[in-house]
Backbone as a printed PyTorch tensor [residue, N CA C, xyz], in Angstrom:
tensor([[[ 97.1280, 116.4310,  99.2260],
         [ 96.2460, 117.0970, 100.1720],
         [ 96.5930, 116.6270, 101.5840]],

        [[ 96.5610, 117.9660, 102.4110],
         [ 96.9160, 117.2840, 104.0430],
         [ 96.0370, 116.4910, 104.3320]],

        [[ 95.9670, 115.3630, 105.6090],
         [ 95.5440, 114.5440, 106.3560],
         [ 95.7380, 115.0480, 107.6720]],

        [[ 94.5530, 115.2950, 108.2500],
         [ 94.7750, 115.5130, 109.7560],
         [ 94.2450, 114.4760, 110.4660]],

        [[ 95.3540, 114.3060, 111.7620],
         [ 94.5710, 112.9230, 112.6200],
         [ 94.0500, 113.2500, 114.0890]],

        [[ 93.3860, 113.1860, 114.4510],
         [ 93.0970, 113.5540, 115.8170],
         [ 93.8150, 112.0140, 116.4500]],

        [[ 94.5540, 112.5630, 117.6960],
         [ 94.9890, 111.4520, 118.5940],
         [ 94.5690, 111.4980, 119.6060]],

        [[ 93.7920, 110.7160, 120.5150],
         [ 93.2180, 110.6220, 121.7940],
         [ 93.8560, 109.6400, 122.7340]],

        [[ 94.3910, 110.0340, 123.7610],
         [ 94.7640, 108.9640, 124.9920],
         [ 93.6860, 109.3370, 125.9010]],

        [[ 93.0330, 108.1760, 125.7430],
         [ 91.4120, 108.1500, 126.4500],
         [ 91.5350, 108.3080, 128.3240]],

        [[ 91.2610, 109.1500, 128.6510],
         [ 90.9910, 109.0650, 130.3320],
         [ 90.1340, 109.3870, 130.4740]],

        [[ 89.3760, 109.0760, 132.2410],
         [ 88.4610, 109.7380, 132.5530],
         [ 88.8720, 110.7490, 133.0630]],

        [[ 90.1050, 111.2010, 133.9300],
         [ 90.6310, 112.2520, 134.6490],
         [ 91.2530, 112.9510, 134.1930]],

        [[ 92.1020, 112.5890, 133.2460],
         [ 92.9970, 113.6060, 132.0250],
         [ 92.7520, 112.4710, 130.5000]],

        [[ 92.0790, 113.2470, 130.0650],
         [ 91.9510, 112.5980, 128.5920],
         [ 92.6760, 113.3500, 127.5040]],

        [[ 94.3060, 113.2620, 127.0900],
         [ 94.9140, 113.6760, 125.9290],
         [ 94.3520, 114.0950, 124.7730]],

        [[ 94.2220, 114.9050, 124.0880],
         [ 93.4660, 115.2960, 122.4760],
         [ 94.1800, 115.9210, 121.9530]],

        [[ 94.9960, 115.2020, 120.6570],
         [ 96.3920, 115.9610, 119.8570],
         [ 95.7620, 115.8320, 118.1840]],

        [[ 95.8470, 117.0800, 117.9080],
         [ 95.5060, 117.2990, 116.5050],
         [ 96.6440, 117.2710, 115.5240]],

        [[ 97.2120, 116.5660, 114.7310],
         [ 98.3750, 116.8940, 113.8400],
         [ 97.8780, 117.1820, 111.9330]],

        [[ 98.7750, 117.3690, 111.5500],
         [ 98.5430, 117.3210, 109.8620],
         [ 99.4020, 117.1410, 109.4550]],

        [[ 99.5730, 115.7030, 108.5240],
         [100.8730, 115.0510, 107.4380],
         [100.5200, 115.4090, 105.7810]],

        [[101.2370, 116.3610, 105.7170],
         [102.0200, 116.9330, 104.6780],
         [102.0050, 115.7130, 103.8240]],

        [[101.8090, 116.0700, 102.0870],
         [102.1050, 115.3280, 101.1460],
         [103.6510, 114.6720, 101.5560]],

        [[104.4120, 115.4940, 101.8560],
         [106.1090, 114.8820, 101.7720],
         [105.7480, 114.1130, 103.0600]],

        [[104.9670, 113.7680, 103.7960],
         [105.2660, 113.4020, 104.9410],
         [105.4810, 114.0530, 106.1430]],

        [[105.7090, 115.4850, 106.1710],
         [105.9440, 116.1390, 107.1100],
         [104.6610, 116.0500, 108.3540]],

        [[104.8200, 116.5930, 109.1000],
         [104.0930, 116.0440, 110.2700],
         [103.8770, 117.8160, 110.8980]],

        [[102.5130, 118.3790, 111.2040],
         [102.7020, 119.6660, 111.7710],
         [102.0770, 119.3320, 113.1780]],

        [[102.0420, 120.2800, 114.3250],
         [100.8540, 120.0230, 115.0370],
         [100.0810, 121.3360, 114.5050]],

        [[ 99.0640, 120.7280, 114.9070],
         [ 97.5580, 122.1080, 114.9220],
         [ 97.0050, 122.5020, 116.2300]],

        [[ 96.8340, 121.5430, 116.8770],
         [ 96.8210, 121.5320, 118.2700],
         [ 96.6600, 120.6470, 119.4830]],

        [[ 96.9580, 120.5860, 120.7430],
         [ 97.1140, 120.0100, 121.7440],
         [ 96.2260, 120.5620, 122.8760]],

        [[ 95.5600, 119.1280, 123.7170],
         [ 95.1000, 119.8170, 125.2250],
         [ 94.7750, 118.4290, 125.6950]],

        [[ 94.8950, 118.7940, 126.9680],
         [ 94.3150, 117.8310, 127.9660],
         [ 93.0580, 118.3480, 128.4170]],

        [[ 92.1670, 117.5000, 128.3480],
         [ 90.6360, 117.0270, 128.9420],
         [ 91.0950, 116.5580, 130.4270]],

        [[ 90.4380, 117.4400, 131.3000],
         [ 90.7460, 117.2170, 133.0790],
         [ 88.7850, 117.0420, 133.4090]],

        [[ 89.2660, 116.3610, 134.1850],
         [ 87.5790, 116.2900, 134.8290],
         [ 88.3330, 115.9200, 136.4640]],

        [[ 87.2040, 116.4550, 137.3090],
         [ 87.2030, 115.7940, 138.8450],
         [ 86.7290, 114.5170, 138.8060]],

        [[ 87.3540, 114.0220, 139.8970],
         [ 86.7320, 112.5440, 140.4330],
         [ 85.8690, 113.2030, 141.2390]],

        [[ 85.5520, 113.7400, 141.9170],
         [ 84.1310, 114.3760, 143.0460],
         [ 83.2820, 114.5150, 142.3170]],

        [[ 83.0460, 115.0220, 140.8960],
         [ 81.5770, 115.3040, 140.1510],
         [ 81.4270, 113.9720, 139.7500]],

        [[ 80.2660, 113.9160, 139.0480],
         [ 79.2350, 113.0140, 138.7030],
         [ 79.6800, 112.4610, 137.7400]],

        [[ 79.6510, 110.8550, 137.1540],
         [ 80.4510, 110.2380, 136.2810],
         [ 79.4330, 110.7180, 135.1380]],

        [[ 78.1940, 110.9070, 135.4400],
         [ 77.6500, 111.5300, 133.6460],
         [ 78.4250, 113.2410, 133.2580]],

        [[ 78.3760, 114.0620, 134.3870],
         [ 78.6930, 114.8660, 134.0860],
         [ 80.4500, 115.2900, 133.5310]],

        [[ 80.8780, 114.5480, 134.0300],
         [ 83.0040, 114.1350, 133.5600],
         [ 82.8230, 113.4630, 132.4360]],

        [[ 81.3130, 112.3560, 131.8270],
         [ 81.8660, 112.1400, 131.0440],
         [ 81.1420, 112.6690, 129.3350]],

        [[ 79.8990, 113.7190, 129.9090],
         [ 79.3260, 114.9370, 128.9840],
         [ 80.5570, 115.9660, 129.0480]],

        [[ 81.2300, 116.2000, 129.6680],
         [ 82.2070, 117.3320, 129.4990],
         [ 83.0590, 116.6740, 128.8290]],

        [[ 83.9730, 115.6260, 128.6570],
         [ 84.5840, 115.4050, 127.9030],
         [ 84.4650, 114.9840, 126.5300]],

        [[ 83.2000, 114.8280, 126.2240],
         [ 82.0900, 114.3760, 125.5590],
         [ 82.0920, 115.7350, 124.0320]],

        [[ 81.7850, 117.1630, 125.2420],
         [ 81.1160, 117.8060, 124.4230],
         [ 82.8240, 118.7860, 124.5290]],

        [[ 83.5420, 118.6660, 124.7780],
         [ 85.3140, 119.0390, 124.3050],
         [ 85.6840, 118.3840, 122.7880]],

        [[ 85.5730, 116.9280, 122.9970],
         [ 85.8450, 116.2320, 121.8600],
         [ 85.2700, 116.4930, 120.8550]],

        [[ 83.5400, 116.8300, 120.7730],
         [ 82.6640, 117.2450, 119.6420],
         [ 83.2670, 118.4140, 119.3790]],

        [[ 83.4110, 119.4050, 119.8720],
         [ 83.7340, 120.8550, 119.4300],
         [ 84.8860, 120.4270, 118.5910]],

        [[ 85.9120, 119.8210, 118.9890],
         [ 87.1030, 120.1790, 118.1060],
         [ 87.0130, 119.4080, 116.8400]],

        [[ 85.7670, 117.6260, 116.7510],
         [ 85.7490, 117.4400, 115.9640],
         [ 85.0690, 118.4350, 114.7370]],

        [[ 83.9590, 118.8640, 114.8270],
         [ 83.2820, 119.9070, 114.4030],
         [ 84.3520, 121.0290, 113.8570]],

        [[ 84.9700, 121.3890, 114.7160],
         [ 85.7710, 123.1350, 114.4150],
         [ 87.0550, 122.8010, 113.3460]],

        [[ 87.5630, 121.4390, 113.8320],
         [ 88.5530, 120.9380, 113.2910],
         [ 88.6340, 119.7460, 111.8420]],

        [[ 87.6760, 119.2740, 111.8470],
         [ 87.2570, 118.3770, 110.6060],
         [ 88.2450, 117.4450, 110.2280]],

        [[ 88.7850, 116.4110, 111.4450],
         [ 89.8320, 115.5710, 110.8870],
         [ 89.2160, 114.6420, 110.2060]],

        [[ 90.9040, 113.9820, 109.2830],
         [ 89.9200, 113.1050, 108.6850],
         [ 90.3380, 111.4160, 109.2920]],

        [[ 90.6450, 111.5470, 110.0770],
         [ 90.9740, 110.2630, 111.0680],
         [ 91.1430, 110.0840, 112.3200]],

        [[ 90.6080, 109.3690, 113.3460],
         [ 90.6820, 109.5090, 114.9420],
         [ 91.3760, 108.5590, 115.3240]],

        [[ 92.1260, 108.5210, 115.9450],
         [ 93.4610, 107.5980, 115.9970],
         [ 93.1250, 107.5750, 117.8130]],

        [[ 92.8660, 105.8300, 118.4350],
         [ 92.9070, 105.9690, 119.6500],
         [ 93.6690, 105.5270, 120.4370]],

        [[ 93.9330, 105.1640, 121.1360],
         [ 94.9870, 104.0400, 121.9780],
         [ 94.0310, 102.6200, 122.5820]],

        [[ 94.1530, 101.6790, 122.1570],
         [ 93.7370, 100.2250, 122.2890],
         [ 94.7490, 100.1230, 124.1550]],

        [[ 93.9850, 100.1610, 124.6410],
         [ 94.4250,  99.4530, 126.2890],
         [ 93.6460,  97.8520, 126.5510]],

        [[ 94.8100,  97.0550, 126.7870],
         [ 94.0300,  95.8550, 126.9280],
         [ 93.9290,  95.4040, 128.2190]],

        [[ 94.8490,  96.0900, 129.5610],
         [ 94.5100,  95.5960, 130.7360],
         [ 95.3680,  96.5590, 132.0650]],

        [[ 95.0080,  96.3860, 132.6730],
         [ 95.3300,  97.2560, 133.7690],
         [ 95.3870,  96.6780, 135.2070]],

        [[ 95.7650,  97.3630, 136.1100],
         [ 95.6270,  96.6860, 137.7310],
         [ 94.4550,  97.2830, 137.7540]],

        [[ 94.3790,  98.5410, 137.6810],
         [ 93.2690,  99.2770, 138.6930],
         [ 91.8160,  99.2820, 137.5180]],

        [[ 90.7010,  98.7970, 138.2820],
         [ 89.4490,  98.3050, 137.2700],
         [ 89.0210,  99.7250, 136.9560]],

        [[ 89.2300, 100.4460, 138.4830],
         [ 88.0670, 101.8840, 137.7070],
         [ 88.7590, 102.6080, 136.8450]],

        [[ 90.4630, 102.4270, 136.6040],
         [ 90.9660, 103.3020, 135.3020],
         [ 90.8050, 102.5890, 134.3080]],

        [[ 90.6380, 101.1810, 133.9760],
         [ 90.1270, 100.7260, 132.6280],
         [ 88.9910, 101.0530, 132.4710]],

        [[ 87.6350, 101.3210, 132.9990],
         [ 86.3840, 101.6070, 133.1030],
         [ 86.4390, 103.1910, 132.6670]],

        [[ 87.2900, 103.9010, 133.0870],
         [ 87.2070, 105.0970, 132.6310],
         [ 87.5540, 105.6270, 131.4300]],

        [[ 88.6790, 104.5960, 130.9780],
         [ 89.0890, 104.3120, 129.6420],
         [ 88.5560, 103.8220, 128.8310]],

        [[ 87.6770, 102.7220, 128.6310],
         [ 86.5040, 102.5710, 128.5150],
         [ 85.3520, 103.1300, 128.0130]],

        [[ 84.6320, 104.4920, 128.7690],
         [ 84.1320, 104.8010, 129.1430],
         [ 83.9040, 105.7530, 128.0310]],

        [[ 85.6330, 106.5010, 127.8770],
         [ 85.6800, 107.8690, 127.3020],
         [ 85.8240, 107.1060, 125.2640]],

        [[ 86.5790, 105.7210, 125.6300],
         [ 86.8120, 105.0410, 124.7370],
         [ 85.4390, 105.0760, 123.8480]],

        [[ 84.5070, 104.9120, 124.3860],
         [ 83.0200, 104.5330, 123.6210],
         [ 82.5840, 105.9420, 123.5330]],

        [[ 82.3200, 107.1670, 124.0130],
         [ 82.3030, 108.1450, 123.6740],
         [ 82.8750, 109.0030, 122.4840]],

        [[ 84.3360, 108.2310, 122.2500],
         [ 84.9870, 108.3990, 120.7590],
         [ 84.1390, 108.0850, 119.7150]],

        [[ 83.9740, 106.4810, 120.0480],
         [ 83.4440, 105.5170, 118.7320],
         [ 81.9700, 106.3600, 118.6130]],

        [[ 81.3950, 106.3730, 119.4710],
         [ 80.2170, 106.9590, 119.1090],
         [ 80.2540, 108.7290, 118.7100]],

        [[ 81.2090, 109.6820, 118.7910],
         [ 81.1570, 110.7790, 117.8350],
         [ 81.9030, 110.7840, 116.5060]],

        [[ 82.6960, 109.4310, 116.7250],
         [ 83.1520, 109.2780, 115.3430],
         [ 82.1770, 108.7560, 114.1790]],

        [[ 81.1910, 107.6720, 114.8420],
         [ 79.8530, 106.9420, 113.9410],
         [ 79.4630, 108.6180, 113.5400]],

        [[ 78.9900, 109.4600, 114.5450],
         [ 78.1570, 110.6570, 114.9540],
         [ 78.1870, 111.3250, 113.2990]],

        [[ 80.0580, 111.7170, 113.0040],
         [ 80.2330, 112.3820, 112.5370],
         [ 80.7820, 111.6000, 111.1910]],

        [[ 80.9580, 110.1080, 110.8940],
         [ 81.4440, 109.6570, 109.7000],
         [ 83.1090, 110.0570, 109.5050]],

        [[ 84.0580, 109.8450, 110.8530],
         [ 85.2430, 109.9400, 111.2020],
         [ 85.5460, 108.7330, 111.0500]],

        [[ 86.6960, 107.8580, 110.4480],
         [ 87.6300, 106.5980, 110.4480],
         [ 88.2800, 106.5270, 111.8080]],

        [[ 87.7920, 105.3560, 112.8140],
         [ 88.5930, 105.2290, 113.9320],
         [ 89.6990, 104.5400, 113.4020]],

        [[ 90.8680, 104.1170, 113.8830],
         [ 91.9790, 103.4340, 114.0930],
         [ 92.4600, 103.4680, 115.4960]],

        [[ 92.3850, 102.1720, 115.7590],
         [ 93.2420, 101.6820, 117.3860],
         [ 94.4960, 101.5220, 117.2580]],

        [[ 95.0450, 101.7770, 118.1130],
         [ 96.9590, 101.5230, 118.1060],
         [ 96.8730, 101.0530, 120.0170]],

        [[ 98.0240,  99.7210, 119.9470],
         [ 98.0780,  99.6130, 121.9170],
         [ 99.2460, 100.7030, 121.5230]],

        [[ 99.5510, 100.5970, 123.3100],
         [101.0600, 101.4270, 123.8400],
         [102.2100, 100.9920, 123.0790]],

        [[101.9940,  99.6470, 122.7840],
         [103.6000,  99.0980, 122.4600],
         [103.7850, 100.0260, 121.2550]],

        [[102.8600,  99.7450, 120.2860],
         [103.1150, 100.3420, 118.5130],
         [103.3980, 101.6330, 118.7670]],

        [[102.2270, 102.4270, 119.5940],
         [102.6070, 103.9810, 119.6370],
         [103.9190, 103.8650, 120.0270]],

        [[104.4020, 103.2560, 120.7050],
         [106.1420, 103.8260, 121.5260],
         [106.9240, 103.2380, 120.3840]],

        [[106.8020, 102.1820, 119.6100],
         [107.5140, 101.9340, 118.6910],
         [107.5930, 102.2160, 117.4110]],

        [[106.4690, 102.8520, 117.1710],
         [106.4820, 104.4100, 116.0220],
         [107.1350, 105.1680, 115.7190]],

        [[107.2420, 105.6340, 117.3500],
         [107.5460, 106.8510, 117.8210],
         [109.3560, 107.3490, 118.1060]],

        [[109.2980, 105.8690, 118.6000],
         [110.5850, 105.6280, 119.2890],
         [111.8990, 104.9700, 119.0770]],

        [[110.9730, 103.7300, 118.0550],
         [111.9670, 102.8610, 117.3560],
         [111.4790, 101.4520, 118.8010]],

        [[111.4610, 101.9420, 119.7340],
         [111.2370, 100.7450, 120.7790],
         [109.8940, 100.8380, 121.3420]],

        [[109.2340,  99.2920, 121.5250],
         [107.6370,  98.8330, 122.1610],
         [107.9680,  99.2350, 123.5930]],

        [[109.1890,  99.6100, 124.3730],
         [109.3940,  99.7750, 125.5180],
         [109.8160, 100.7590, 126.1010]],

        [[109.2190, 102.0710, 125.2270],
         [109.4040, 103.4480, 125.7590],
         [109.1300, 103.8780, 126.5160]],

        [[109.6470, 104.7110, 127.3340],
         [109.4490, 105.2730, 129.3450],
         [108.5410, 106.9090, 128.1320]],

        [[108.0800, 107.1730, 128.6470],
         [107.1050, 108.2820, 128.5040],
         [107.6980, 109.8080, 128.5000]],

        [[109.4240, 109.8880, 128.9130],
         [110.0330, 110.9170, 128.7850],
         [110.5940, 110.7450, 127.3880]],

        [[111.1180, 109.6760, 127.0070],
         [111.2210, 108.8400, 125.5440],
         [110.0570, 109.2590, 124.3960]],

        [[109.1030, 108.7000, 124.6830],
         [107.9980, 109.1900, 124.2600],
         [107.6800, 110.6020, 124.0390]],

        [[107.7120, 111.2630, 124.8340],
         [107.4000, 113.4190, 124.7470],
         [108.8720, 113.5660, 124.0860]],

        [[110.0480, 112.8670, 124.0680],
         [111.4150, 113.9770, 123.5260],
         [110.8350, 113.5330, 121.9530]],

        [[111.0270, 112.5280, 121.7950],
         [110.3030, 112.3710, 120.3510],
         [109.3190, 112.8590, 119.1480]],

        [[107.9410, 112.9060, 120.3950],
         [106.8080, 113.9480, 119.8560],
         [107.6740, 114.8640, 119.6460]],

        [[108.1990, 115.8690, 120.7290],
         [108.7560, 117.5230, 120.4190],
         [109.7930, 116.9890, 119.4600]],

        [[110.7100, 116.5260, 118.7770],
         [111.5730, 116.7720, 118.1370],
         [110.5390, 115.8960, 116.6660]],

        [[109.9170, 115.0350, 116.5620],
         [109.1720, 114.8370, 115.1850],
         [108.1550, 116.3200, 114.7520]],

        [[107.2380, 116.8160, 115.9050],
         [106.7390, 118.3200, 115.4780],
         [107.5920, 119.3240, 115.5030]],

        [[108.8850, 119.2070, 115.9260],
         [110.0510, 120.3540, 115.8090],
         [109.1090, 121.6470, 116.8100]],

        [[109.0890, 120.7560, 118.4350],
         [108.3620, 121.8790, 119.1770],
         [109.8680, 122.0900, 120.3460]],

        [[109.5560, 123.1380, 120.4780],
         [110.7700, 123.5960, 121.5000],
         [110.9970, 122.9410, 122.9550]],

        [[109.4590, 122.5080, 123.1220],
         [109.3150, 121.7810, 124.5960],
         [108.4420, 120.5680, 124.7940]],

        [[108.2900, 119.5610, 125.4860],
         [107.2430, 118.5010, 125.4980],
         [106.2500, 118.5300, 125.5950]],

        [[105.2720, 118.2130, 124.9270],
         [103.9230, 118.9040, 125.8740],
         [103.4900, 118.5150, 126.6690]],

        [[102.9920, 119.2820, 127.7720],
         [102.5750, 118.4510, 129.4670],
         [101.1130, 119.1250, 128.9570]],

        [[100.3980, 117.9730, 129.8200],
         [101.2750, 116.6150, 131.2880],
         [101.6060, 115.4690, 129.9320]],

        [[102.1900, 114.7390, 130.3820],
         [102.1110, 113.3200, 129.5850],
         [100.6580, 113.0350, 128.8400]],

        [[ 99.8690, 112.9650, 128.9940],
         [ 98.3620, 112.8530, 128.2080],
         [ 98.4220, 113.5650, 126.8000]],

        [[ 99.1750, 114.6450, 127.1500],
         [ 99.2060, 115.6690, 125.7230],
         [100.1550, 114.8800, 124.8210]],

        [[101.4060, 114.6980, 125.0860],
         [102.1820, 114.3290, 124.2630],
         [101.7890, 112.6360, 123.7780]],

        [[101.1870, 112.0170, 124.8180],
         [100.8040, 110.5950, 124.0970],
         [ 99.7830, 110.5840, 123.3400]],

        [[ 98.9360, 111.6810, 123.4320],
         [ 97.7270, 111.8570, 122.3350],
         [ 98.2360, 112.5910, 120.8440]],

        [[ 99.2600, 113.0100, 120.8000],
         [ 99.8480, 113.5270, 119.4380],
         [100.6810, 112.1160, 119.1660]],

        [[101.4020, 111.1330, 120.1720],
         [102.0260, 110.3600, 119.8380],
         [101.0930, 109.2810, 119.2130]],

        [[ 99.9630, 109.1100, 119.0970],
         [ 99.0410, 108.0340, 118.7830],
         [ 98.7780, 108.6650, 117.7760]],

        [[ 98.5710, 109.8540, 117.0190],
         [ 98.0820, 110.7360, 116.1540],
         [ 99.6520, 110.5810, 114.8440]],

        [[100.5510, 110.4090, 115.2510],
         [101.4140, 110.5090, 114.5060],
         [101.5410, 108.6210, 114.1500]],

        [[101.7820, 108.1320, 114.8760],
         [101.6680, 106.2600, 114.8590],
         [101.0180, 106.4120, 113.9360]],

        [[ 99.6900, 107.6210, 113.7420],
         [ 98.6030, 106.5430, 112.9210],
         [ 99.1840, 106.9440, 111.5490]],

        [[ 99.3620, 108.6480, 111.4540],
         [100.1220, 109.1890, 110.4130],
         [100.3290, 108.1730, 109.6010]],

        [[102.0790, 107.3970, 110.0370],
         [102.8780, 107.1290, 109.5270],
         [102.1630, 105.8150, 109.2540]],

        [[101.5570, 104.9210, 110.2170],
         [101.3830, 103.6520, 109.7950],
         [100.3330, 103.9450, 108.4040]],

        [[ 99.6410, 104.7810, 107.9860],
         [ 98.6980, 105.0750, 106.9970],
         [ 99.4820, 105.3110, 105.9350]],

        [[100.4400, 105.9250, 106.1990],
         [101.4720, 106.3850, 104.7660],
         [101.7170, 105.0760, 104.0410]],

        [[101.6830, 103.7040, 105.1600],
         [102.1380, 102.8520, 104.1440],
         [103.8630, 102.2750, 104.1920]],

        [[104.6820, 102.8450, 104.4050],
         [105.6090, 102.7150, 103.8990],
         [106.5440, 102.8620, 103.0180]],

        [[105.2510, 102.8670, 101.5790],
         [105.5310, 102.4990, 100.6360],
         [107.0230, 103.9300,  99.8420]],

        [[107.4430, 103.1140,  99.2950],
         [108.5790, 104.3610,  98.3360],
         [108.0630, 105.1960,  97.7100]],

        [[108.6670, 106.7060,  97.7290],
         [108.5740, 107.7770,  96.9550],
         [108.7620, 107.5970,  95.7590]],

        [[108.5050, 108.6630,  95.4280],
         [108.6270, 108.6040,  93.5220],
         [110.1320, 108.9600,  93.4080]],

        [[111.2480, 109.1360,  94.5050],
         [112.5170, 109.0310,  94.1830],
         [113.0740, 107.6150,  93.8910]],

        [[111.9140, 106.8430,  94.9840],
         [112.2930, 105.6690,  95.3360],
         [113.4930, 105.4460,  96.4570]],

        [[113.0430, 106.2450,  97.5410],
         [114.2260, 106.2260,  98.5190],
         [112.8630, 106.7310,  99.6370]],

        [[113.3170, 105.8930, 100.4220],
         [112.1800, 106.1940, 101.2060],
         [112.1430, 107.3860, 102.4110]],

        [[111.0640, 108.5280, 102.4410],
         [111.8120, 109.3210, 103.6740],
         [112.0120, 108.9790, 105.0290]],

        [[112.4190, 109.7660, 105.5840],
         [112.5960, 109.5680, 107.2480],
         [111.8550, 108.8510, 108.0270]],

        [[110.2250, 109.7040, 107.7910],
         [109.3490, 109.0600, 108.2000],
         [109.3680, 107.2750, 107.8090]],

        [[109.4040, 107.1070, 106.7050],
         [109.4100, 106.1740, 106.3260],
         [109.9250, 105.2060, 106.8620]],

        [[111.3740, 105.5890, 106.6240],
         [112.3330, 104.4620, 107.5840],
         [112.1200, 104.4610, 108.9100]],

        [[111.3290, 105.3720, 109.7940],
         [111.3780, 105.4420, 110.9290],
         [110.4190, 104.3770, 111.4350]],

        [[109.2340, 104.2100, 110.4190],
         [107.8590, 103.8080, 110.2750],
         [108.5480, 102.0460, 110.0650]],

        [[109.2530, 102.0280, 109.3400],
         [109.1280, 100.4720, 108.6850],
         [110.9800,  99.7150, 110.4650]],

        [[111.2770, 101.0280, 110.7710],
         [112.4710, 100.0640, 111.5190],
         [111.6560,  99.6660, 112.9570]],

        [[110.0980, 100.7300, 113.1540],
         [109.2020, 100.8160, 114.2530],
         [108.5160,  99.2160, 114.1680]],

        [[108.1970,  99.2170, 112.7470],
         [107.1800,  97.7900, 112.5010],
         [108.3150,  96.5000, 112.6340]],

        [[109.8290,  96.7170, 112.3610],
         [110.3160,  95.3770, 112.2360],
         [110.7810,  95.3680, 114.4200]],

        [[110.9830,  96.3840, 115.1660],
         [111.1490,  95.9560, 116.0520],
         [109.7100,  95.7040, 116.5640]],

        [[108.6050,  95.7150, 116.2210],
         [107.5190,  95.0030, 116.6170],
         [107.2920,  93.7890, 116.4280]],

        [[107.4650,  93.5510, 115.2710],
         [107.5500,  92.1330, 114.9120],
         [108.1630,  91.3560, 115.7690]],

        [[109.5430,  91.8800, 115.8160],
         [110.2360,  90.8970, 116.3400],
         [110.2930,  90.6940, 118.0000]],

        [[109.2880,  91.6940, 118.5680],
         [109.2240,  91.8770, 119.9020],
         [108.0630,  90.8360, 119.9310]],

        [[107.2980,  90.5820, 119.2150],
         [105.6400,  89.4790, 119.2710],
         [106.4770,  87.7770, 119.2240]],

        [[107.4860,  87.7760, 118.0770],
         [108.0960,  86.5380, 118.1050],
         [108.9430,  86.0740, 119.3350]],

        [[109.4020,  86.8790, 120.4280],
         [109.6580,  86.5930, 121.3870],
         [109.0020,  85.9740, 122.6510]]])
């Protein structure tokens, strides 16, 4: 049975929301993509009820069965962690809402999922998304494609690893387990 993951790269100004579905074999589809835009001039309740009541709809319309977020642990600028933050707790609380499984992933894992490297530039990042969903183009802005890229991280890290019933592991697989050993070995450094 498919697994769909919702992926969120939490903003207050562009908040990413990437819907995918992994295929028994592993395959990976998208279902859909968008960026959440709010103004900085309106009202921080009202940017953050609109993004609020975006996220409910698709959980509702869409019925994933996992919300996959991005873990940010620090920043220069305070009011973009605050906004991250912000939209961050707005997740957890429609996921309680709705009896959704959160999972956190930082930047490093998503890029090294994704990428094979914790030190992916973000054009790295979108050629990847489009060529793992077999999409013709990246999806913009960047928010889109890192919110399917956190959605797929979670994919694969959920699959496990573990061997097929060929006992040869697929793509995903190997892609998944060469992602976790350059993590490893990026923490022992």
């Amino acid at each position: 049975m498919p697994t769909r993951v919702l992926g969120i790269d939490p903003g207050l100004t562009r908040c990413g929301v990437g819907l995918i579905e992994a295929g028994a074999s592993r395959k990976l589809s998208l279902i859909s993509v968008e960026t959440i835009s709010t103004d900085s001039k309106t009202e921080l309740v009202d940017r953050i009820g609109h993004i609020a009541t975006r996220i409910e709809n698709l959980i509702t319309s869409s019925k994933p069965d996992a919300i996959a977020i991005e873990r940010v642990f620090a920043q220069q600028n305070l009011r973009s962690v605050m906004g991250v933050a912000q939209v961050s707790g707005v997740v957890l609380m429609l996921a309680n809402k709705y009896s959704i499984p959160v999972f956190m992933h930082t930047p490093s894992e998503v890029k090294a999922a994704v990428t094979g490297s914790g030190r992916a530039n973000k054009v790295q990042v979108g050629n990847m998304v489009a060529r793992i969903l077999g999409l013709k183009a990246i999806p913009k802005p960047a928010d889109s494609a890192d919110s399917l890229a956190i959605a797929i991280c979670h994919a694969w890290k959920s699959a496990g690893g573990t061997v097929s019933a060929s006992k040869e592991m697929t793509a995903a697989q190997k892609k998944w387990q060469q992602a976790e050993q350059a993590a490893t070995s990026a923490k022992r450094r």
